[in-house]
C-alpha positions in Angstrom: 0.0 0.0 0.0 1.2 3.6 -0.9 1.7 6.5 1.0 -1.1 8.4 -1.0 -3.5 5.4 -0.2 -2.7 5.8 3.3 -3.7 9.2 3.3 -6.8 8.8 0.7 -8.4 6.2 4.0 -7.1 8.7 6.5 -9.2 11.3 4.4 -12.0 9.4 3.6 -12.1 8.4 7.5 -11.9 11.7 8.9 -14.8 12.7 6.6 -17.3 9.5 8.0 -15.9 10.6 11.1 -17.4 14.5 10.8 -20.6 13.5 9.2 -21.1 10.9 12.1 -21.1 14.0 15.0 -23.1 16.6 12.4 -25.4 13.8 12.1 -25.2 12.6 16.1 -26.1 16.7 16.9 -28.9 17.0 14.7 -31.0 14.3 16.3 -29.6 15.0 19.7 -30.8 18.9 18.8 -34.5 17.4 17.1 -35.1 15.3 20.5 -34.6 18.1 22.6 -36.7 20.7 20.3 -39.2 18.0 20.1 -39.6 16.6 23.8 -38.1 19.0 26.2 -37.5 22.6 25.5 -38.2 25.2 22.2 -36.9 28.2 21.8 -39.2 31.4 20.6 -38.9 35.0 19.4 -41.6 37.7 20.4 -43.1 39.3 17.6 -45.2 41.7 18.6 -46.7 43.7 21.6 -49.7 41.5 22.2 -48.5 40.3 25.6 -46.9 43.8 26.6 -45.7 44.4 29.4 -45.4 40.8 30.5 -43.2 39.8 26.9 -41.8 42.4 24.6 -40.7 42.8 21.1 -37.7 41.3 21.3 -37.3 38.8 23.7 -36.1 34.8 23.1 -37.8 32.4 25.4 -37.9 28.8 26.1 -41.2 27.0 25.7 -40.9 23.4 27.9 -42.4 20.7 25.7 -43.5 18.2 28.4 -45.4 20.3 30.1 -48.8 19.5 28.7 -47.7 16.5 27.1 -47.5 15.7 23.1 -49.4 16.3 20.2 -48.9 16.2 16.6 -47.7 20.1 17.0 -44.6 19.3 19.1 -43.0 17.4 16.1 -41.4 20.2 13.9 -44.2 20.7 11.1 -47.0 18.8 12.9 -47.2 15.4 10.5 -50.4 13.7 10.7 -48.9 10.9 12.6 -51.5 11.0 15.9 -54.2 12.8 17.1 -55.4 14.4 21.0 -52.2 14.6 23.3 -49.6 11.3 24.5 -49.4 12.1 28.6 -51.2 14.8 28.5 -51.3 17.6 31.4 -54.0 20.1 31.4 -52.8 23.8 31.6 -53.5 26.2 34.9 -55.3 29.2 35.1 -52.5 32.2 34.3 -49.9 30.1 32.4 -48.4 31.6 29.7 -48.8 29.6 26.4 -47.6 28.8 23.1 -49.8 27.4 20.7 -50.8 26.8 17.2 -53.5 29.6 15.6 -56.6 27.1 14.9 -57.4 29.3 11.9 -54.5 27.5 10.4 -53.2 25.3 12.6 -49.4 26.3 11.5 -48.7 29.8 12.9 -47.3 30.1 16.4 -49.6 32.4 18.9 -48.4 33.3 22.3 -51.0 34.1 24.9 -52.0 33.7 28.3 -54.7 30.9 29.4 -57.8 32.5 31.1 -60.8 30.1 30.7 -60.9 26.6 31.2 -62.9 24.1 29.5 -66.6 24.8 30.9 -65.9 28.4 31.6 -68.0 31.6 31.0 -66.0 34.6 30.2 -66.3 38.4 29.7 -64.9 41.7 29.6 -67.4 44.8 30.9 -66.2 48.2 30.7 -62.4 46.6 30.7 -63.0 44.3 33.3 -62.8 40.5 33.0 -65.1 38.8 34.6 -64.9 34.6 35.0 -68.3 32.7 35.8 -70.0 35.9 36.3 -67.9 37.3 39.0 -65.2 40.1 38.2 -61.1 39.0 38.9 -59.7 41.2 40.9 -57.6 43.9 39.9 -55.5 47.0 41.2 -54.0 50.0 38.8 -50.4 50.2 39.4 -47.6 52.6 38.0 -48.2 53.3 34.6 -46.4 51.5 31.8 -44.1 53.7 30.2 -43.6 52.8 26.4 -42.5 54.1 22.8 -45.1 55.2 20.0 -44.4 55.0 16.0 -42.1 57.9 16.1 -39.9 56.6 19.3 -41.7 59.0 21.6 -42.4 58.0 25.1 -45.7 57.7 25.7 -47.2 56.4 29.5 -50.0 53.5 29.3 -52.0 52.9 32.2 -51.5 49.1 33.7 -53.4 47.1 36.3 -51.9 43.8 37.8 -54.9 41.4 37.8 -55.5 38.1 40.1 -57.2 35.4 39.0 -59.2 33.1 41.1 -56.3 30.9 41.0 -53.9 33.3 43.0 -52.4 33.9 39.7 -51.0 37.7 39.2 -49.2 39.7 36.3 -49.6 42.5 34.6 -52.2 44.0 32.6 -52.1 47.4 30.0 -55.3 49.6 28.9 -54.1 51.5 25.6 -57.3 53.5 25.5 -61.2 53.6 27.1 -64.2 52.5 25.4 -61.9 49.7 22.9 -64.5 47.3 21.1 -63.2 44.7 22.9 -63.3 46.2 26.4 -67.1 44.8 25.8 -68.4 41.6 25.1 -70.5 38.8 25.6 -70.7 35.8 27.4 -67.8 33.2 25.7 -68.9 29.9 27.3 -65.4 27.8 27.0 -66.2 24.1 25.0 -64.5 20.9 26.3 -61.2 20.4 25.2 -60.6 23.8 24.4 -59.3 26.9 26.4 -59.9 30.5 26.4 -57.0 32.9 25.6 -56.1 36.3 26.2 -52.9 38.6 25.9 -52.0 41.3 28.5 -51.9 44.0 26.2 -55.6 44.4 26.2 -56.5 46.3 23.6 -54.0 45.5 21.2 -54.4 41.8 21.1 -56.3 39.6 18.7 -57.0 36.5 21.0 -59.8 34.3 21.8 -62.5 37.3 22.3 -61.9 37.2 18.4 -63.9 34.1 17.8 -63.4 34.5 13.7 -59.4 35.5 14.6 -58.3 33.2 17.1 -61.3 31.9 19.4 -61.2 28.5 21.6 -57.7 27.4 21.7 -58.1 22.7 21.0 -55.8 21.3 23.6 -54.6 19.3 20.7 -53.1 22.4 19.4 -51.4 23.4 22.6 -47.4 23.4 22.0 -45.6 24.3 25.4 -45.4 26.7 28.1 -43.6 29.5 28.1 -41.1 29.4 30.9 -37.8 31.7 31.3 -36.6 34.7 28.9 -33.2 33.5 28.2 -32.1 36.6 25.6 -33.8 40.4 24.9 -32.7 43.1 23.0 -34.3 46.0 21.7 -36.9 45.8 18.6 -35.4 46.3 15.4 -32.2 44.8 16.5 -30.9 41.1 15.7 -29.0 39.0 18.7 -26.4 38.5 16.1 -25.3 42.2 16.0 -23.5 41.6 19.0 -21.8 45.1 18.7 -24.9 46.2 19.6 -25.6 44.4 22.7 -24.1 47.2 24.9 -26.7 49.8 24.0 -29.5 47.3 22.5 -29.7 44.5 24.9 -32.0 44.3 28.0 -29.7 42.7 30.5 -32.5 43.0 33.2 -35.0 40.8 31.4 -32.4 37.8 30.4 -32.9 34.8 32.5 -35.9 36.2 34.0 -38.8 33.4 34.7 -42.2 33.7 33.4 
């Protein structure tokens, strides 16, 4: 055998070798997306001031179990949940739109299965009695043309014990008014904090009952944040662009 051979082998070897670990990470990387944790961007101010524009998260995958959705583009290949675990009152959730059942919705859950829930005059209100809330400092934020403008903000307690943070952009909003949503089995009843600036379950033709089939994790700790406009790439831009106070916060 020549030299050259030698080397050809030694080549060809080191090659197996490096597709062998690329190969190992990717299913070592698709088992832990699919069973235990999922990483997410915030794309809008729907769940203000509890998630902003600009924060990462991790989603836990176990949580409520598996469905179809927790497999990266949701094949066919079971339906209903494999040890399922029904969500709590207050958790923060990301789940599939059932418009579509492909695009990812963040939100929080506030009716059960059996529920009754409205808003009057701004308040919600679950099986007929009003949750609790108390107005708190104002929310102090950044309009279209980056001025700061301050938004009144409640912290609201559900029955539950559960508290965070709600904001009221503005009085007399169409959806500071509705009726009655009674909650279907097997389906849950969404809302984001940012009141009046988010299309949730209140939008029965937008987003409406939430199936627990289509229920992908909950949202558990804000692991990066920077400001909007900015990607965490850009790292030259983490000293004046990055929220250092909101990374590794729990939700």
């Amino acid at each position: 055998m020549s030299v050259s051979d030698d080397s050809m082998k030694e080549t060809e070897g080191g090659l197996g070798d490096t597709i062998k670990v690329i190969a190992q990470a990717l299913v070592l990387a698709l088992v832990v997306r699919t069973l235990l944790f999922q990483p997410f961007s915030i794309p809008s101010g729907s769940m203000k001031s509890t998630l902003l524009v600009g924060d990462y998260l991790f989603v836990s995958k176990y949580s409520y179990g598996y469905s179809r959705y927790s497999i990266p583009f949701g094949p066919p290949l079971f339906s209903g949940r494999l040890f399922g675990s029904q969500p709590e009152r207050g958790d923060v959730v990301v789940f599939k739109l059932p418009r579509d059942n492909a695009t990812d919705y963040i939100k929080r859950v506030i009716g059960l299965p059996g529920d009754k829930i409205q808003m009057i005059g701004g308040q919600l209100y679950i099986n007929g009695k009003g949750v609790e809330r108390t107005k708190i400092e104002d929310f102090i934020d950044e309009d279209e043309q980056g001025n700061k403008v301050r938004v009144t903000r409640y912290e609201e307690t559900l029955p539950n014990g559960v508290s965070y943070d709600t904001l009221d952009l503005r009085e007399n909003n169409y959806l500071d008014d509705t009726p009655v949503y009674e909650v279907p089995e097997g389906h849950y009843f969404m809302m984001g904090d940012n009141r009046d600036n988010s299309s949730d379950s209140r939008v029965l033709s937008g987003v409406g009952y939430v199936p627990f089939e289509n229920l992908i994790g909950k949202a558990q700790v804000i692991f990066f944040s920077i400001g909007e406009g900015k990607a965490p790439w850009q790292i030259w831009t983490w000293p004046s662009a990055a929220r250092w106070d909101r990374w590794f916060t729990g939700l």
